[in-house]
C-alpha positions in Angstrom: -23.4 -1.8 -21.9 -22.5 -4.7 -24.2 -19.0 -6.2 -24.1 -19.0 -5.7 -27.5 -19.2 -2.3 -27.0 -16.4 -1.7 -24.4 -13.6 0.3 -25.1 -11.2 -2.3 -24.5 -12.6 -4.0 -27.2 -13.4 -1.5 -29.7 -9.6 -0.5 -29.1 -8.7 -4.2 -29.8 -10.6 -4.5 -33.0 -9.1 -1.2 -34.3 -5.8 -2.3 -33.1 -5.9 -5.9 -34.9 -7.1 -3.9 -38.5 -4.1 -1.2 -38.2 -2.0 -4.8 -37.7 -3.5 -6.3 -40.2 -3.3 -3.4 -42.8 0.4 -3.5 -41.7 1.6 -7.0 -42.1 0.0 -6.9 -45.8 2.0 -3.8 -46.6 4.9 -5.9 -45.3 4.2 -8.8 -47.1 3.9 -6.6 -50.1 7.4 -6.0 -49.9 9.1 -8.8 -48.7 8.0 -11.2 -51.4 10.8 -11.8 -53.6 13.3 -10.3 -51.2 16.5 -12.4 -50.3 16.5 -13.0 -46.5 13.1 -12.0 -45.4 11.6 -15.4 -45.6 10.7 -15.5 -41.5 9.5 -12.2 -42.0 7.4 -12.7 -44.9 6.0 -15.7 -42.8 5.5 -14.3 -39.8 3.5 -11.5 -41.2 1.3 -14.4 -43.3 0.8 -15.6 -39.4 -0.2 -12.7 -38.1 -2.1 -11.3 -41.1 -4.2 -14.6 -40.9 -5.3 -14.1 -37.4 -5.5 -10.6 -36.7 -9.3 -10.6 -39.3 -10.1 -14.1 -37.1 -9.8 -12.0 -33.8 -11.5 -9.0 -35.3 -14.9 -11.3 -36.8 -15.0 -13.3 -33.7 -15.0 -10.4 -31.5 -17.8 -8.6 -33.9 -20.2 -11.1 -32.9 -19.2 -11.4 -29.0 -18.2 -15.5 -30.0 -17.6 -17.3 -26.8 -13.7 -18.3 -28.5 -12.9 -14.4 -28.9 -10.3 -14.9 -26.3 -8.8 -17.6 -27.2 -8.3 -16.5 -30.8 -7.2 -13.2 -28.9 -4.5 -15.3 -27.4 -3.2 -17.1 -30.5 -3.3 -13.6 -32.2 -1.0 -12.0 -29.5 1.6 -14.8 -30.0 1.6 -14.0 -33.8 1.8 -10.4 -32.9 5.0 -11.0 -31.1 6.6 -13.4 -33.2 5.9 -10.8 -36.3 7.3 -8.1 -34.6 10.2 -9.7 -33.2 10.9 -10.7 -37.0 10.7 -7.0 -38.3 12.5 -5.6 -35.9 15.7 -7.4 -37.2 15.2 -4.8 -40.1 15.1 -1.8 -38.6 15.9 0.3 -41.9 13.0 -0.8 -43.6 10.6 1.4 -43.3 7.9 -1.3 -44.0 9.0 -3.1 -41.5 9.3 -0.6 -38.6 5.4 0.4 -39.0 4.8 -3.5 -38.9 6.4 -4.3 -35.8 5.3 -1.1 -34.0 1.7 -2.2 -35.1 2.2 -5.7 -34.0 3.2 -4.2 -30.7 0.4 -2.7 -30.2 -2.1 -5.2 -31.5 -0.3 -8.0 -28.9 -0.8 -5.9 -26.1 -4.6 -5.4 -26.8 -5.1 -8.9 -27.9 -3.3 -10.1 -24.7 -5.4 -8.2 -22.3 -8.7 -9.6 -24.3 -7.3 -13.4 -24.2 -7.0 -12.9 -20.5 -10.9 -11.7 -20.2 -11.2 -8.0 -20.4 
């Protein structure tokens, strides 16, 4: 069995997709919005790097994990910065998919 096909990092690639359709609905809405300027950039962070992870995995590249890595930071950051808004609904489906995405990217950065 190819890495490639491996739960672990089928799960990953799903997770950093779910992120990534997340962070753009967030970005969606905080554009414009007064205050939400860290937000709206940390989403643009992680919304950059979660597709990276995803193509570099797709292909088994040798720098998978090390994308996987700076995609976990970006994950954390992100959700740290939407959960300081927990009544936006936006938000709150951001950060819990950020949560997950770190997690998974984490555990591929350190060579699952």
């Amino acid at each position: 069995m190819s890495h490639h096909s491996s739960p672990e990092m089928q799960a990953c690639i799903a997770n950093c997709l779910d992120c990534f359709a997340k962070c753009e609905m967030c970005i969606a809405h905080c554009i414009g919005e007064a205050g939400m300027e860290a937000c709206l950039k940390a989403c643009l962070d992680c919304a950059t790097t979660c597709p990276a992870c995803v193509t570099l995995m797709s292909y088994e590249s040798p720098l998978h994990a090390k994308m996987c890595g700076v995609c976990a930071d970006a994950c954390a950051i992100c959700a740290t910065e939407c959960e300081k808004f927990p009544d936006h609904d936006h938000c709150r489906l951001c950060a819990e998919a950020c949560r997950k995405c770190e997690a998974s990217c984490h555990a591929m950065s350190q060579g699952m």
